[in-house]
N, C-alpha and C positions, 0 to 999 in steps of 0.2 A: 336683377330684380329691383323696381322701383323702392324707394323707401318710404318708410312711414310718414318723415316731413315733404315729401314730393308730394304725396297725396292731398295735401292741406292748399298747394297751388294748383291744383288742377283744375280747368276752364271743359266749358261742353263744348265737344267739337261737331262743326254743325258739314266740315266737308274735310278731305284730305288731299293732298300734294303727291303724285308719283313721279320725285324724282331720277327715274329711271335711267334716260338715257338724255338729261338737261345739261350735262358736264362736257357733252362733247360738242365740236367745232359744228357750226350749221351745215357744213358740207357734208360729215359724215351723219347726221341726222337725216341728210335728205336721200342718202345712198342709201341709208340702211330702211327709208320709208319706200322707195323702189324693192330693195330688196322682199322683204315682209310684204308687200304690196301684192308682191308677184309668188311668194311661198301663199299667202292666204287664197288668194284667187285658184292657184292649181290644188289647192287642198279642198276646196269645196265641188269646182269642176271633176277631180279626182273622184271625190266621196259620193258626189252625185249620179257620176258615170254609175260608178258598181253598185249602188242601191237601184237604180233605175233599169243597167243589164240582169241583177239578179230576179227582178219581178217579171221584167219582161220576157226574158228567155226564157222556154219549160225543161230548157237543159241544165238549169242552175235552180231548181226550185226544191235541191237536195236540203237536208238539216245544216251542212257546212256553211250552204251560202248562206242561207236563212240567218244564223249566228255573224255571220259576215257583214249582212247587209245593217245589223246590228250596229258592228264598228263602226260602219261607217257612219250610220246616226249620232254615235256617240261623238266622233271625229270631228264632225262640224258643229255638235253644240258647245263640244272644248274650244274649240279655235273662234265662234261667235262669242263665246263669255270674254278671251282674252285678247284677241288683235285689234276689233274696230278699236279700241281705245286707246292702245298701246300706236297705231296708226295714227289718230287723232291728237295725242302727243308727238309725233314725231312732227307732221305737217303743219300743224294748225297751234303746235304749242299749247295745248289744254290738259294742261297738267292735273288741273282736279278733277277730284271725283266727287261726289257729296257721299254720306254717312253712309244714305240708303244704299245708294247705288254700289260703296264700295262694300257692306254686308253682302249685298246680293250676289255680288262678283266671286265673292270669297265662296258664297254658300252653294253656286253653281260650278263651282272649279271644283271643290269638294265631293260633292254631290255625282259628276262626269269622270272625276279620278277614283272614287270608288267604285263606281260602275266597271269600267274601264279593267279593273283588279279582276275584280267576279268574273267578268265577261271571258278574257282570256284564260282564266281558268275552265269557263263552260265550253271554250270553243276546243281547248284540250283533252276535256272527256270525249267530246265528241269523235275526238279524232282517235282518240284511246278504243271506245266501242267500235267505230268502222272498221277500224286494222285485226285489232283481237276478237270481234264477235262478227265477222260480217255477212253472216247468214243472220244473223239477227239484227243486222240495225237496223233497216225498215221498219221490225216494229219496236224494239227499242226507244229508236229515235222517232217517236211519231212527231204527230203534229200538234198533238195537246201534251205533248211529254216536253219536244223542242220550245213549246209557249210555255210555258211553268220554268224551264231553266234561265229561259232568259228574263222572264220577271223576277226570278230570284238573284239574276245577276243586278237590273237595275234596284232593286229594293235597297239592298244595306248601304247606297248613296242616302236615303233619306233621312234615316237617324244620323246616323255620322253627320253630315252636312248641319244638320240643323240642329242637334247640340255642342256642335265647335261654333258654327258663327253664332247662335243665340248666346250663348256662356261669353266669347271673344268680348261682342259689343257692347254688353250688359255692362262691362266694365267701366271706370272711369277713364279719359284717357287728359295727362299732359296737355300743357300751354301747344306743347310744339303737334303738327300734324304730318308730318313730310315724311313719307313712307318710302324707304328706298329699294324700291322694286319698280317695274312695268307693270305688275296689277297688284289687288290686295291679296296676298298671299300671308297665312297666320306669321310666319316670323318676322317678318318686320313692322307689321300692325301690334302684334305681340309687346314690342319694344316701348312703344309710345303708350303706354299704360301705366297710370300712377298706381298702384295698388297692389297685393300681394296677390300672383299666380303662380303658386308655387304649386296648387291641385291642378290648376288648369292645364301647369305644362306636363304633369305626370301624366292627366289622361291622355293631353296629346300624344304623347309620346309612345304609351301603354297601345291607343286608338292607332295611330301611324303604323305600329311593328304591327300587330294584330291583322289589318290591311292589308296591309304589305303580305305578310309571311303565310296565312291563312290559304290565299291563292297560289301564293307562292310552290308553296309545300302541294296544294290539288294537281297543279302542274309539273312539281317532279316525278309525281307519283304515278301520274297517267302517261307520262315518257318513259319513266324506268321499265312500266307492263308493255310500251309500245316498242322500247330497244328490244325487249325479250323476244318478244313476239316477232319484230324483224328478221332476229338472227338466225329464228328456226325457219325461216323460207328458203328451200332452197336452193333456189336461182339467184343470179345476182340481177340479171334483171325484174326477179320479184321484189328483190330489196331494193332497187333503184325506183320501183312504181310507189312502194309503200311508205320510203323517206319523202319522195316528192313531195306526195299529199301534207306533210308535215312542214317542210320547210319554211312556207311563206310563213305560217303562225308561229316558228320558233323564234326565224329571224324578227318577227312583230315583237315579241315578247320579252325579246334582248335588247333591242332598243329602248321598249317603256320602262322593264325593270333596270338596267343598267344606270339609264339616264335619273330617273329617279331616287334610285338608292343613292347616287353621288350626291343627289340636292338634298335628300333630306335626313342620311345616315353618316353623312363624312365629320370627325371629329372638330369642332368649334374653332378650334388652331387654324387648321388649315382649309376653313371652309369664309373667304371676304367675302361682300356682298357682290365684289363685282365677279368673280368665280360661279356664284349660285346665280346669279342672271343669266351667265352664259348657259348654265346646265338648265338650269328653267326654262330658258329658247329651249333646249333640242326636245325636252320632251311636251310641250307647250303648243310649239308652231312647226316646228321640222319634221318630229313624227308622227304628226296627223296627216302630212305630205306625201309623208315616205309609202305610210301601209298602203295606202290602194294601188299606189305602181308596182310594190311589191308583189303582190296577191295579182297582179294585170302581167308582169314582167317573168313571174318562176311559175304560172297557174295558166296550163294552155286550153283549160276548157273558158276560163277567162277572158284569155287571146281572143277564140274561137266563135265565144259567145260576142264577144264585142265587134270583132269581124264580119259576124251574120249581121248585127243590131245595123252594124253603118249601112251595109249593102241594101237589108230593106228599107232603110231612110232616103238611100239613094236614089232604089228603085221606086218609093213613094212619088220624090221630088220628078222625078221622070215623066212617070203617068200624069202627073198633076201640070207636068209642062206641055 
């Protein structure tokens, strides 16, 4: 925590330094800008593909995909808030961000990682009602029912977002500006702050578990009724039908929360900056990659649908030749 006489030097900082990946050799700077380069691109082409198969196919136009097509929205405004820049460091050497741009950064990452929490929570009930009520999910899960859940998944981004970066910036901050992360992320914008945040970081912290554990817990809870309800089928391949449908969205949800909980719950000891950059990539830029090959790769009406999508593009290009 800044002290009392730090605060008496403190300068307005008009932009900031993301020293993130400036320590390493040019060589590995430009591998790892190919790298990113080619994770961003398949993440967007990815997320694009399954928003685009699920509107277009009328075999996907169920409540799952609907919530689906969802992530995928979400997937590419997380990965636009943090790579073009984090890219443009790596290639181009432009380290700064200015004041605005890095609030914005901060309040949009905030803002997609909450969403993000909620979301995977609402696509859990969903799969909770299919399994255990499925003579009723048609109308359970309508269409004015599935619109309301997923507004309630994007909403609690807005408060959250916008009382952490408004409170953050409002602060004063240090001589020094040099943030040592790939984007503004609260802890180490946090640092560079002359002034006592000892409220600020309770709420963080209060606001993070809260987040976190909120969806967390929605999600145990709709597996615990969905293992029950498995066990009493009694086929095995009823059980192999009704895990399926689960699968892709557990395996999504163990990646986000996994990677997650290591960046931002691991004890201060054992947590460097360069340790939390690494964990910051996977749930950052990796797992926006991973979900929709996931969901394309263990999901064969997905296969299926995409299959049909190509064939009638082929046979458009055909007639049109």
């Amino acid at each position: 925590m800044p002290t009392p006489m730090a605060a008496e030097n403190w300068t307005r900082v008009s932009e900031f330094v993301l020293i993130s990946f400036s320590s390493l050799p040019t060589e590995i700077q430009s591998l790892l800008f190919l790298t990113f380069l080619t994770i961003y691109l398949v993440t967007l082409m990815g997320n694009s593909l399954i928003i685009l198969v699920t509107l277009a196919d009328p075999m996907l136009h169920s409540p799952m995909y609907f919530f689906l097509r969802n992530l995928s929205f979400l997937e590419i405004g997380f990965n636009l808030v943090i790579v073009p820049k984090m890219l443009g460091t790596l290639i181009a050497r432009d380290t700064t961000i200015s004041f605005t741009g890095c609030a914005a950064q901060m309040y949009f990452f905030f803002f997609f990682g909450v969403a993000e929490c909620f979301l995977l929570a609402t696509m859990a009930y969903d799969r909770y009602v299919a399994i255990c009520s499925p003579l009723h999910y048609p109308v359970l899960m309508n269409q004015r029912t599935r619109a309301k859940l997923a507004a309630a998944s994007w909403f609690p981004g807005f408060p959250v977002a916008t009382v952490q970066t408004t409170w953050l910036f409002s602060f004063p901050f240090c001589a020094t500006n040099k943030v040592n992360h790939f984007f503004c992320d609260s802890p180490p914008v946090l640092r560079l702050v002359c002034a006592d945040t000892a409220q600020f970081e309770i709420y963080a912290i209060v606001g993070t578990i809260l987040v976190v554990m909120i969806p967390c817990l929605l999600i145990l809870c709709s597996y615990t009724r969905i293992a029950a309800a498995i066990l009493q089928i009694p086929s095995a391949k009823g059980k192999h039908k009704a895990f399926s449908t689960c699968s892709s969205h557990l395996l999504v949800v163990s990646l986000f929360y996994v990677s997650s909980s290591l960046t931002y719950f691991r004890p201060k000891s054992n947590n460097s900056p360069e340790s939390k950059k690494l964990l910051s990539l996977s749930y950052t830029v990796v797992t926006p990659m991973l979900n929709p090959i996931i969901y394309s790769l263990r999901n064969n009406e997905v296969k299926n649908a995409l299959s049909r999508t190509f064939q009638k593009v082929l046979t458009l290009r055909s007639h049109n030749l």
